[in-house]
Backbone bond lengths (Angstrom), bond angles and torsions (degrees), N, CA, C in turn:
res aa  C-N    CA-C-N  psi(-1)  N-CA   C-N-CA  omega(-1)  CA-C   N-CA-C  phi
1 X - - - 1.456 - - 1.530 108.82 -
2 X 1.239 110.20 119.94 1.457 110.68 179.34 1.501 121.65 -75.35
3 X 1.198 143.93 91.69 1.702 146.99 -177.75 1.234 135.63 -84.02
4 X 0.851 134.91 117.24 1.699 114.40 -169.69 1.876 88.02 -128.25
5 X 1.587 88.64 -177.46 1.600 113.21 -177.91 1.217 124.98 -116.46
6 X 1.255 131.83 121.37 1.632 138.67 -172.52 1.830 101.64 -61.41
7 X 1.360 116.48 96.27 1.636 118.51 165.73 1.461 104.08 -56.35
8 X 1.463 124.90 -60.57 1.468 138.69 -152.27 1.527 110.54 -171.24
9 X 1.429 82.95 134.82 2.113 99.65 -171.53 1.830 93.55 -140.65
10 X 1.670 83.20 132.95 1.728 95.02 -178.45 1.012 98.12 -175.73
11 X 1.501 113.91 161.55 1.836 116.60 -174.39 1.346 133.11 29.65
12 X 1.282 101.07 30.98 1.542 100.00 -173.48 1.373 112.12 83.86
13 X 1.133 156.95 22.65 1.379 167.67 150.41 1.738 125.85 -111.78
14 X 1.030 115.65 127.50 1.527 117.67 167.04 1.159 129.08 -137.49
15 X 1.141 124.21 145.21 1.741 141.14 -152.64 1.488 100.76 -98.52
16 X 1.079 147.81 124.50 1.524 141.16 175.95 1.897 110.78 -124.91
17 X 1.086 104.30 133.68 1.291 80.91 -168.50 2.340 93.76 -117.67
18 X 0.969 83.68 163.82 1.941 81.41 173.94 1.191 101.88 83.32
19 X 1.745 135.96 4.91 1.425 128.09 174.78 1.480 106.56 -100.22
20 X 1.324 111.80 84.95 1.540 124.91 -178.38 1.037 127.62 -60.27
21 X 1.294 119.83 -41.90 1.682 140.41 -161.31 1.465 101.40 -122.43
22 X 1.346 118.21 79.45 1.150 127.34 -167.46 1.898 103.27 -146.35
23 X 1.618 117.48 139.33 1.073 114.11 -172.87 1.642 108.27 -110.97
24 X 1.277 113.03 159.36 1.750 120.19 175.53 1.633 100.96 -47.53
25 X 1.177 129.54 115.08 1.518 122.67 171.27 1.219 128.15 92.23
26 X 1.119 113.68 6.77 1.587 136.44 -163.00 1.828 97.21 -99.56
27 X 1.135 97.07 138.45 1.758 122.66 -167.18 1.606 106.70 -85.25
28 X 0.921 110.72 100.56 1.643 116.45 168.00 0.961 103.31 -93.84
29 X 2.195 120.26 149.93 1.242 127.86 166.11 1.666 114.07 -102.94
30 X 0.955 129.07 118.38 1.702 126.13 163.75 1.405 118.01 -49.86
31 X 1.315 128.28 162.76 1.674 138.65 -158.49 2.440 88.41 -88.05
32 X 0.951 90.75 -11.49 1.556 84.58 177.49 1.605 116.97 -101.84
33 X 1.554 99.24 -6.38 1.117 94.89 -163.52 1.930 130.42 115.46
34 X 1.166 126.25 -56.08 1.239 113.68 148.86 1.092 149.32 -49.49
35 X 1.602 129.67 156.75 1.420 121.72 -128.49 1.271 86.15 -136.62
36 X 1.732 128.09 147.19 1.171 141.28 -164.96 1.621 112.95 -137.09
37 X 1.444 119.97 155.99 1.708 103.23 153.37 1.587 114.96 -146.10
38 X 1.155 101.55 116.37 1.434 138.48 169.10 1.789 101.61 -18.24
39 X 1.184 103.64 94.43 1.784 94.87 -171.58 2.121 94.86 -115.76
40 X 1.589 118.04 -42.62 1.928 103.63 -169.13 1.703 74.85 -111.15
41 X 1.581 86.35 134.01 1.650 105.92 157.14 1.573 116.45 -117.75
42 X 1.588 102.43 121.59 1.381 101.89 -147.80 1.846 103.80 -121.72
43 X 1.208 158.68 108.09 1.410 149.54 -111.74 1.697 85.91 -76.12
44 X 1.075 135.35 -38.33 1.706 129.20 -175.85 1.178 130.94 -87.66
45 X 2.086 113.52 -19.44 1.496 101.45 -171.45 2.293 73.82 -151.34
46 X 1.482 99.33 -162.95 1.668 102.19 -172.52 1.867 77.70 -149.28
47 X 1.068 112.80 114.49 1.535 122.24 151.29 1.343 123.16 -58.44
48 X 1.437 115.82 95.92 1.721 109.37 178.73 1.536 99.05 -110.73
49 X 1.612 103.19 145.58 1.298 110.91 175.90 1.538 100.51 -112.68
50 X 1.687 104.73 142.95 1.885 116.91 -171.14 1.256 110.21 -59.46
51 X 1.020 127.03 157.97 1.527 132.37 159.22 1.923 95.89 -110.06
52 X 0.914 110.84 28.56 1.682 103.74 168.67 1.677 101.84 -169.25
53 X 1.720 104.01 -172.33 1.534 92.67 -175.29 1.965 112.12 -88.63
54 X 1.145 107.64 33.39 1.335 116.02 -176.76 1.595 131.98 22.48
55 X 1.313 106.21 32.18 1.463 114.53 -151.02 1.613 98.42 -77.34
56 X 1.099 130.06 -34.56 1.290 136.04 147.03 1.871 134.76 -8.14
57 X 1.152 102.58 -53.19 1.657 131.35 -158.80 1.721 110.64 -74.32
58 X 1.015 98.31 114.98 1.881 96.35 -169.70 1.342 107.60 -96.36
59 X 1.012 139.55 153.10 1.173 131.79 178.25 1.599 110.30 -78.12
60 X 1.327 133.70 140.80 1.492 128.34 -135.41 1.251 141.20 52.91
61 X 1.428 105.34 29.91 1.740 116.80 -167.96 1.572 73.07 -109.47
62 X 2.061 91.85 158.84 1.043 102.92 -155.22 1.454 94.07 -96.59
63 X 1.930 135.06 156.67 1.449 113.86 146.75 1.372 111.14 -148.54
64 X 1.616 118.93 -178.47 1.175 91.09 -122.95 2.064 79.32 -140.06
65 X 1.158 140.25 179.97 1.429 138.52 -157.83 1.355 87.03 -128.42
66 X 1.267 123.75 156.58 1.408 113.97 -177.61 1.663 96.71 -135.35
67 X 1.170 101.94 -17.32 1.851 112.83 164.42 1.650 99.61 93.79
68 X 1.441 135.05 -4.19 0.952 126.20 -162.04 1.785 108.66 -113.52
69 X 1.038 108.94 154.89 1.753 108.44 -169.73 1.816 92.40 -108.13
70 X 1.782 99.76 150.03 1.266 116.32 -173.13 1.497 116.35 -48.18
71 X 1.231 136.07 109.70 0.895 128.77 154.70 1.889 145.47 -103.57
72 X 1.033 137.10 -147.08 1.721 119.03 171.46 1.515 94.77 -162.95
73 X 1.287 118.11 160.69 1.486 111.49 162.08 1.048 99.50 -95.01
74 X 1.491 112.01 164.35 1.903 136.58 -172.24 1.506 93.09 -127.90
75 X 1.204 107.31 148.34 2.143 118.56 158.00 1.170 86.00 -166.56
76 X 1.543 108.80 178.64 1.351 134.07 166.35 1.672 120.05 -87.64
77 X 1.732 89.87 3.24 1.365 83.64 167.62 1.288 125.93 -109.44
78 X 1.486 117.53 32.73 1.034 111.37 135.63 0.982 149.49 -84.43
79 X 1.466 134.40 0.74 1.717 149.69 172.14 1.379 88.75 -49.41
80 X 1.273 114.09 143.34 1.974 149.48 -171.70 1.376 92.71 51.05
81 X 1.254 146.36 33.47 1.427 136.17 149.16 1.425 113.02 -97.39
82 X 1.800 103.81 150.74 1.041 122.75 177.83 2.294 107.43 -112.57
83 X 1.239 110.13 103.44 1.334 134.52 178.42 1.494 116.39 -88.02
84 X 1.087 107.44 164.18 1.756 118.35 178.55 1.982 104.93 -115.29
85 X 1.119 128.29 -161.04 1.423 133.46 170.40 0.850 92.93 -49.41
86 X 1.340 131.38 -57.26 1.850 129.59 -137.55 1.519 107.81 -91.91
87 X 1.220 108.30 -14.93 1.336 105.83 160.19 1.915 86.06 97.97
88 X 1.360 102.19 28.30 2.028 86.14 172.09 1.523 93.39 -128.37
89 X 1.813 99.85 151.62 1.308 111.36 -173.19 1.439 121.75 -69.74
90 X 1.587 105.38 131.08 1.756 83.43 175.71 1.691 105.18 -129.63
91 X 1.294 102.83 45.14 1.418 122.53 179.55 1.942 103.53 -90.59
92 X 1.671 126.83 -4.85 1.232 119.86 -169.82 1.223 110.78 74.23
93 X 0.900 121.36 -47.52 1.312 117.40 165.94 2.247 146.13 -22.88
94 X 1.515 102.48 -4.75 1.042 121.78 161.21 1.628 96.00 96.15
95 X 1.625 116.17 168.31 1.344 118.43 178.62 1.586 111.10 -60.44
96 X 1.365 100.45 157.17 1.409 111.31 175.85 1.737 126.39 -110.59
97 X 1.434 123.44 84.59 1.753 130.38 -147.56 1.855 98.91 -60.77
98 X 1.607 108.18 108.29 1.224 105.92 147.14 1.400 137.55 -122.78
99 X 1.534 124.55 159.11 1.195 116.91 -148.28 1.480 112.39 -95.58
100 X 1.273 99.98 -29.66 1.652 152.35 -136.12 1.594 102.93 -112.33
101 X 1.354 141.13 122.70 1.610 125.41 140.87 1.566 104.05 -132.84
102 X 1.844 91.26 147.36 1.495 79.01 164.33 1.875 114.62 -128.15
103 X 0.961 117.37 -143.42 1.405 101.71 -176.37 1.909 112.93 -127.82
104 X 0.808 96.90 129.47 1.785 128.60 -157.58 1.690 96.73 -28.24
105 X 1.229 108.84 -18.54 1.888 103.85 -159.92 1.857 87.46 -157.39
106 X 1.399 106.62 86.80 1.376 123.58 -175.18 1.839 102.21 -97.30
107 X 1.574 106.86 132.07 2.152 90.74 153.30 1.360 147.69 -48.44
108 X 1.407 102.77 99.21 1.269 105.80 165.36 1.903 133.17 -18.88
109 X 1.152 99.13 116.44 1.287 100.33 169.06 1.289 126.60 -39.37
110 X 2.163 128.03 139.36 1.006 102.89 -164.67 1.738 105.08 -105.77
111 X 1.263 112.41 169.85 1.384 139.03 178.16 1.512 107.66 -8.65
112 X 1.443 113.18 -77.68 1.315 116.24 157.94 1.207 149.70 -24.79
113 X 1.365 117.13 -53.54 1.530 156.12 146.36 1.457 102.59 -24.84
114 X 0.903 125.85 -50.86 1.544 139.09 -141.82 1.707 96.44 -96.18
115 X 1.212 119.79 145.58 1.462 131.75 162.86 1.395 128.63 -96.31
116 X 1.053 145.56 150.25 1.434 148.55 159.47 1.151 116.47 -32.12
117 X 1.049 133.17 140.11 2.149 122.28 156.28 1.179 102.19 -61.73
118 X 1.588 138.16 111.94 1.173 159.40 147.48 1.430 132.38 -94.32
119 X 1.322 128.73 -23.23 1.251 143.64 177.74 1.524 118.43 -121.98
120 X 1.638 113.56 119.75 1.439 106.63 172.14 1.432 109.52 -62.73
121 X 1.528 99.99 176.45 1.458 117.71 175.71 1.494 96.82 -136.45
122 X 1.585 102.83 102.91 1.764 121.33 -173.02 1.676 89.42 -52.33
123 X 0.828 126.00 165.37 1.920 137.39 163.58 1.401 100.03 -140.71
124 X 1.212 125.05 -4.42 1.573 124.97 162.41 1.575 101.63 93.82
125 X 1.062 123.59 -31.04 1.626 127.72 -179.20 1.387 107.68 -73.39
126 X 1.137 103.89 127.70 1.594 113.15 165.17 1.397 127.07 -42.51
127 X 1.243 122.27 -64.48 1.364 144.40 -137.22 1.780 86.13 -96.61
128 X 1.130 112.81 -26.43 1.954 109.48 170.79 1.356 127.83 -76.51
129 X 1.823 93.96 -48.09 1.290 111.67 -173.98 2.025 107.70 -84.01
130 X 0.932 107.76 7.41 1.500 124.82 -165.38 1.681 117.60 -102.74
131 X 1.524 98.28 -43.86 1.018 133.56 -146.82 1.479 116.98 -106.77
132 X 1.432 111.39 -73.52 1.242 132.83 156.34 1.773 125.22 -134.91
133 X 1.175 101.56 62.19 1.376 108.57 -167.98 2.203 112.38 -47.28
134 X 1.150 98.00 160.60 1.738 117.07 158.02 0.970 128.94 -90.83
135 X 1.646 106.14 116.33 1.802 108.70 174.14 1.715 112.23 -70.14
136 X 0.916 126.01 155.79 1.370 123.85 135.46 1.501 125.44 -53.38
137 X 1.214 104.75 127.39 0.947 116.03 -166.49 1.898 145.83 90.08
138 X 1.789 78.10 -0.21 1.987 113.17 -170.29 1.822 82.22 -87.90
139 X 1.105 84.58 170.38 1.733 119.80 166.94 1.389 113.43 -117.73
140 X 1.328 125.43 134.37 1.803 114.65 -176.09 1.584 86.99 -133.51
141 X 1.336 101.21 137.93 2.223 110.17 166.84 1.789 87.49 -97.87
142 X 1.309 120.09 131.69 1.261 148.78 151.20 1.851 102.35 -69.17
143 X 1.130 144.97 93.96 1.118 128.40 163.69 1.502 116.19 -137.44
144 X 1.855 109.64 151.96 1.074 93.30 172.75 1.700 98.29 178.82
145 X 1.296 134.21 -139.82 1.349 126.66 -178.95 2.165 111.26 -92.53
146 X 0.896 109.92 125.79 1.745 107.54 157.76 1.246 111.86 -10.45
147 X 1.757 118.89 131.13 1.461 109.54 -165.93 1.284 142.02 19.11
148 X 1.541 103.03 67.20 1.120 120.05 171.68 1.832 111.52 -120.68
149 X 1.437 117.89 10.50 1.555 110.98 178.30 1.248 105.11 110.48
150 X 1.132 128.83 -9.50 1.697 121.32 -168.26 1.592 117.09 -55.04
151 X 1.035 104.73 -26.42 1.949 117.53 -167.60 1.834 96.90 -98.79
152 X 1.416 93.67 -35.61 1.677 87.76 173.40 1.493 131.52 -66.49
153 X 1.778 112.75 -38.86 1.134 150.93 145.52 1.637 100.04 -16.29
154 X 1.315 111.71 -67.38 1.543 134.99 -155.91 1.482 105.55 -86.73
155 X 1.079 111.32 -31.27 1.774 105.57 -173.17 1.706 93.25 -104.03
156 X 1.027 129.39 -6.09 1.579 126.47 162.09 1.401 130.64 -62.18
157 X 1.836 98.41 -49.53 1.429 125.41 124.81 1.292 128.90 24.03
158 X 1.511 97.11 -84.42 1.028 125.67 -158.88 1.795 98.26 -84.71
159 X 1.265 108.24 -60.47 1.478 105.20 -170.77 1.203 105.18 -54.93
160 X 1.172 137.21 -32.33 1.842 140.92 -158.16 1.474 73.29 -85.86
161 X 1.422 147.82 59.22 1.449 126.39 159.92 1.990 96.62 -121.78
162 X 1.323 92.90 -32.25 1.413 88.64 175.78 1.024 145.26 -9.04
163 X 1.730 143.14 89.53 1.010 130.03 -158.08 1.397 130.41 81.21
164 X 1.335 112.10 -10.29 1.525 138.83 -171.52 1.658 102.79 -82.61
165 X 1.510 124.64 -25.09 1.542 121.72 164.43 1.296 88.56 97.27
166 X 1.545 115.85 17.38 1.970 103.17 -163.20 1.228 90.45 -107.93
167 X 1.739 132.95 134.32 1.562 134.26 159.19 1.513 101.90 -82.04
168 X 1.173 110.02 156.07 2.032 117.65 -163.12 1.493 74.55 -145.07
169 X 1.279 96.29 135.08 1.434 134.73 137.66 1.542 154.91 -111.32
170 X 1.179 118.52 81.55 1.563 130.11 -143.10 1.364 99.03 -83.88
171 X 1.436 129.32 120.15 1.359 127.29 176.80 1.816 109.42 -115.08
172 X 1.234 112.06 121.35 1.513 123.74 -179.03 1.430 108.99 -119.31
173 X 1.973 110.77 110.61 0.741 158.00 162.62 1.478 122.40 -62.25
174 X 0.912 140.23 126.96 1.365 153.76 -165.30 1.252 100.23 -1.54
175 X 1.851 127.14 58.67 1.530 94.55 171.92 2.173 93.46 -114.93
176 X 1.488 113.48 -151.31 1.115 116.83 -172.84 1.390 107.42 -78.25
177 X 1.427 125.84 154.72 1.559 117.28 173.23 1.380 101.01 -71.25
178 X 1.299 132.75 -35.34 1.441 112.85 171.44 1.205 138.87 -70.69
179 X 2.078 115.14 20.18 1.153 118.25 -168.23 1.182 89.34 -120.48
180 X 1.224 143.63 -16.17 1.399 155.83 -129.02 2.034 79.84 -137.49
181 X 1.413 134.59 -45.93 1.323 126.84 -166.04 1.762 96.42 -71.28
182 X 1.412 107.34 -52.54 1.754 99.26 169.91 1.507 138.09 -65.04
183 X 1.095 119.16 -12.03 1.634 138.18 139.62 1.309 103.88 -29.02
184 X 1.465 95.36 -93.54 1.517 106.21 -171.75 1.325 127.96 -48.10
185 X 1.545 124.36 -34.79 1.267 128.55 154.98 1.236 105.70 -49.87
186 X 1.164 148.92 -113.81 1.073 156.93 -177.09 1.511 108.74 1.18
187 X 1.148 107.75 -43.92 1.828 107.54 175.78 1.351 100.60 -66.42
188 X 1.254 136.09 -40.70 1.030 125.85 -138.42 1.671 88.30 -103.89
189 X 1.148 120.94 -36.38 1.843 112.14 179.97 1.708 97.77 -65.53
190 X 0.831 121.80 -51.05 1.860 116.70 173.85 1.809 112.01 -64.83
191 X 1.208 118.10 -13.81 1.186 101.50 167.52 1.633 111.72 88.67
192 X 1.806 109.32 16.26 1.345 103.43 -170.52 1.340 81.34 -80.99
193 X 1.269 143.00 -61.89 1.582 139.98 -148.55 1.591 114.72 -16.22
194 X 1.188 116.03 -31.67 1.436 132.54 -142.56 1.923 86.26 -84.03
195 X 1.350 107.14 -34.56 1.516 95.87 -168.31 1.736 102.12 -124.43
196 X 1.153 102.04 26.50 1.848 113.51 -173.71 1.226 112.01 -125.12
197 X 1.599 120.00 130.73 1.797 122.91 177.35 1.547 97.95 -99.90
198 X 1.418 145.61 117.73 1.299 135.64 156.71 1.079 113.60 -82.96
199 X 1.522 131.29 131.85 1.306 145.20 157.22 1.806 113.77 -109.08
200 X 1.612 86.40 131.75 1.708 87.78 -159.24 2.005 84.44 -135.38
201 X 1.259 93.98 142.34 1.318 114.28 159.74 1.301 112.12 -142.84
202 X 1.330 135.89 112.47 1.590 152.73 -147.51 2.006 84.35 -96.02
203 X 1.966 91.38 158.30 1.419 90.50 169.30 1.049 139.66 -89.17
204 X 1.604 114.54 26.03 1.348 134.43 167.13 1.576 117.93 -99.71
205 X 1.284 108.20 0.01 1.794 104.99 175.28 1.324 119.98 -72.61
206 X 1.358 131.79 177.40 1.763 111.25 155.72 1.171 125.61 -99.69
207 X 1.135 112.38 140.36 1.585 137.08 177.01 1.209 124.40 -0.02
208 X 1.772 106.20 -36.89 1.862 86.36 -179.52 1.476 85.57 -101.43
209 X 1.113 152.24 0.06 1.333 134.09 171.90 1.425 120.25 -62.63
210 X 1.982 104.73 -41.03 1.580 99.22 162.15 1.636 120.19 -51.51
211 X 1.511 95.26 -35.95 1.661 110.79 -147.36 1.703 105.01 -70.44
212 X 1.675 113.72 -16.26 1.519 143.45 145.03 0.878 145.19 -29.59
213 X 1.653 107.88 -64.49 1.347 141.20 -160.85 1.597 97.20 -58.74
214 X 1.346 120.04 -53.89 1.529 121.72 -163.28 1.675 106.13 -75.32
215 X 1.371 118.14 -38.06 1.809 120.38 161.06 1.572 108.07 -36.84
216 X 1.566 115.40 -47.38 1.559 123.72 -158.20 1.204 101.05 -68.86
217 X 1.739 105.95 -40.13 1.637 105.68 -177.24 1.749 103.11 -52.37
218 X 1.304 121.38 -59.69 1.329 149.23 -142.27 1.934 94.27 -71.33
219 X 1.121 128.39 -38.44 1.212 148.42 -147.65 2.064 74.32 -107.46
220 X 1.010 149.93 -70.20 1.568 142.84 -160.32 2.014 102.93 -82.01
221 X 1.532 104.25 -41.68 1.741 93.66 -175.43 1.607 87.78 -60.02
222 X 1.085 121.23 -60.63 1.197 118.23 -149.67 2.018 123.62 -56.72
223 X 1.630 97.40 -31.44 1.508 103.40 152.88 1.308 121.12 -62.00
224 X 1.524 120.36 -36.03 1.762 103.29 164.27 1.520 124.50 -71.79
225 X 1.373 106.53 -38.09 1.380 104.56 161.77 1.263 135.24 -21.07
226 X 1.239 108.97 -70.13 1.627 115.46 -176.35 1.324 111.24 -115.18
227 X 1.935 106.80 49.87 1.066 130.89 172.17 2.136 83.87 -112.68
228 X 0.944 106.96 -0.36 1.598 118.35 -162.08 1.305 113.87 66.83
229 X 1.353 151.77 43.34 1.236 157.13 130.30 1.433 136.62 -84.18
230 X 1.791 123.39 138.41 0.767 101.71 -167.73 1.558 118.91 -76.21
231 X 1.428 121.82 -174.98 1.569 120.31 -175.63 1.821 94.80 -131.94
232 X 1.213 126.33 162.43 1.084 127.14 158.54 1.854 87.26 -153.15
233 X 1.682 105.04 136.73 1.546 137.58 -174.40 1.271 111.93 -108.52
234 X 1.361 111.59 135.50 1.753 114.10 168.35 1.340 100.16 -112.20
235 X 1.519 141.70 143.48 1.062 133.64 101.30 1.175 148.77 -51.03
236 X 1.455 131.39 103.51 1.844 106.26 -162.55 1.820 83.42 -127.14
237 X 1.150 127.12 112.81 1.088 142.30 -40.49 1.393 135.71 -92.81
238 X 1.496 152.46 130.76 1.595 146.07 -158.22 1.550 92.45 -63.11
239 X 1.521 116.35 -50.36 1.597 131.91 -142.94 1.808 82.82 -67.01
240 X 1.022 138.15 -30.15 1.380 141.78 -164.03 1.484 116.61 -92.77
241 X 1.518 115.20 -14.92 1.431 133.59 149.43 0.881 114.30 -67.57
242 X 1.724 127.12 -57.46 1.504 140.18 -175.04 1.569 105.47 -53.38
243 X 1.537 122.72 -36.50 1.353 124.90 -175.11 1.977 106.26 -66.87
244 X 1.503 93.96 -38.41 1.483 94.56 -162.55 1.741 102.35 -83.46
245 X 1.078 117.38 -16.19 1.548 130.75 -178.26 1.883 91.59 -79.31
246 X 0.715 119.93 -78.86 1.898 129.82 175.13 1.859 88.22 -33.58
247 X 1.288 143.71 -32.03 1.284 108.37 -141.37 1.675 90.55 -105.78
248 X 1.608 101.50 -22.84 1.662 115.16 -178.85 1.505 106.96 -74.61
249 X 1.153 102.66 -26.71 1.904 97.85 178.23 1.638 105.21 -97.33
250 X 1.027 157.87 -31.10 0.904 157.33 138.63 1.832 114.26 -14.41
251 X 1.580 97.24 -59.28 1.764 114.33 172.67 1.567 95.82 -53.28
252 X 1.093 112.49 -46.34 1.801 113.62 -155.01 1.567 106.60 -88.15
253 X 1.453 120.35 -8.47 1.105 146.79 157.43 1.822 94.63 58.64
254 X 1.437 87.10 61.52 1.543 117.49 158.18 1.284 123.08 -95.61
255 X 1.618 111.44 122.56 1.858 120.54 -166.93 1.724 125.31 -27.01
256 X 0.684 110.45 65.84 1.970 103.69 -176.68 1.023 127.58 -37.16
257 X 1.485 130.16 163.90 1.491 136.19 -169.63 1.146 103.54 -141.05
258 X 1.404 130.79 -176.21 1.242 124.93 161.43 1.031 146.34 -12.02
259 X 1.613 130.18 110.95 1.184 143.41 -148.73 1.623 112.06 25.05
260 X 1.831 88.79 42.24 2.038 87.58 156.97 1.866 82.40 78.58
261 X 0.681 158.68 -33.13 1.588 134.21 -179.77 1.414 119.01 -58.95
262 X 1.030 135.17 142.25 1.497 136.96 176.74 1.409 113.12 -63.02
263 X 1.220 130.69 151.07 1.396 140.37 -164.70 1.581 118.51 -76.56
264 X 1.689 104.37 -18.35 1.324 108.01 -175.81 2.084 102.50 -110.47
265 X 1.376 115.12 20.09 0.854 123.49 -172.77 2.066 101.63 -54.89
266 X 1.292 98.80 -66.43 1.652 101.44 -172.85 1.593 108.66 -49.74
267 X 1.343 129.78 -10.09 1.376 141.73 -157.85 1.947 89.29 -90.42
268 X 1.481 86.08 -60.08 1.877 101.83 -165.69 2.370 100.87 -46.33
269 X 1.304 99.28 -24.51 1.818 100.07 -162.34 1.875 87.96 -102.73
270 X 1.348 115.32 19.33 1.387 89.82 -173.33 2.037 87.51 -115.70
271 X 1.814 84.51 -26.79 2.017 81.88 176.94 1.139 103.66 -38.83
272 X 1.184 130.59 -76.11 1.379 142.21 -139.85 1.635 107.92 -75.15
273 X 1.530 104.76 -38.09 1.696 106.46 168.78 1.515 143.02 -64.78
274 X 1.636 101.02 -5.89 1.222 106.61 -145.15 2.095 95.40 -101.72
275 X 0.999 122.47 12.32 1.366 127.65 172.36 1.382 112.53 -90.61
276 X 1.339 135.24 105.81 1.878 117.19 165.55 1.312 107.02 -126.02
């Protein structure tokens, strides 16, 4: 059993030192019970960032490697649920039975495997689908100034899927729970719910839970995927990952780059992108 020792715990980060045999991403448990993942491996101590508010954790408490990398369960029963990172409902709505998990940051499909962009993806708007339409299987950046439509753009999206055979997955990134509560209404008076998974992390969670949220998407499209269905993904917002990714390396007092973001930042939004 591999063990190490808590040096220092604060802000959601802890220093362990004596956990040798430890992998990039790999889930440690604390002596109280909370659960961590092993993100800077450093030759004297292993930077783990909390998956809770760790208020618990003494410095010299013992914890412990469990050898296993983050994973979530997937089903189809999540379509019209509303989930957190971890993939549990926090819609009230009661547990959600899966049979199935896979793990948050899976291999990309290879070269071969893969098809051409051959088929649009209608978005119902004229002036897109007209203009410069979406393949299946493309990536599109939404960008532009603060209240300018971007989320409206995106949840329109979504409704023009109707009937389209397309599962949507809307992921909300550090915004307000009351921006994320009118979303979901709105899905649900149109009747998108029925073929939509929301994943929401509000801007009061911690940092790697945002920094999550978009893996969780990536870890559930991807079980419908090669269930043979199509998927269509929202980001609402990346820039709000990028904040919570900058705020965990910063804690872990990993080298910064530009405006303070870590250097492997564009690397961290391509894991999760790189499946279609």
């Amino acid at each position: 059993v591999n063990i190490g020792t808590v040096l220092q715990v604060g802000d959601g980060i802890a220093h362990i030192h004596d956990l040798d045999e430890v992998m990039a991403g790999e889930l440690v448990e604390f002596e109280e019970g909370t659960i961590g993942i092993a993100l800077n491996l450093e030759s004297n101590n292993v930077g783990v960032v909390l998956m809770g508010d760790g208020l618990m954790i003494q410095e010299g408490s013992s914890v412990k490697a469990t050898g296993r990398i983050a994973q979530i369960p997937v089903s189809e029963a999540y379509l019209g649920r509303v989930v957190n990172a971890l993939a549990k409902p926090i819609d009230g709505r009661g547990e959600i039975s899966a049979s199935e998990s896979r793990l948050i940051e899976s291999p990309a499909p290879g070269i071969i495997s893969r098809r051409s962009v051959y088929e649009p993806l209608q978005t119902g708007l004229i002036a897109i689908d007209a203009m410069i339409p979406i393949g299946r299987g493309q990536q599109e950046l939404i960008i532009w100034d603060r209240q300018t439509g971007k989320t409206a753009l995106a949840t329109d999206t979504i409704l023009n899927q109707q009937g389209q055979n397309v599962i949507c997955v809307y992921v909300a990134i550090g915004q307000k729970a009351s921006s994320v509560a009118q979303v979901v209404t709105k899905f649900q008076e149109r009747g998108a719910m029925e073929y939509t998974i929301v994943v929401s992390e509000t801007a009061d969670s911690p940092a790697i839970l945002q920094y999550l949220a978009p893996y969780t998407r990536a870890a559930l499209a991807e079980y419908i995927m090669y269930r043979e269905r199509h998927t269509l993904i929202i980001y609402d917002d990346l820039s709000k990952q990028a904040q919570a990714y900058r705020q965990m390396s910063l804690l872990l007092r990993s080298s910064p780059g530009r405006e303070a973001y870590p250097g492997d930042v564009l690397f961290a939004f391509t894991t999760f992108g790189k499946s279609r």
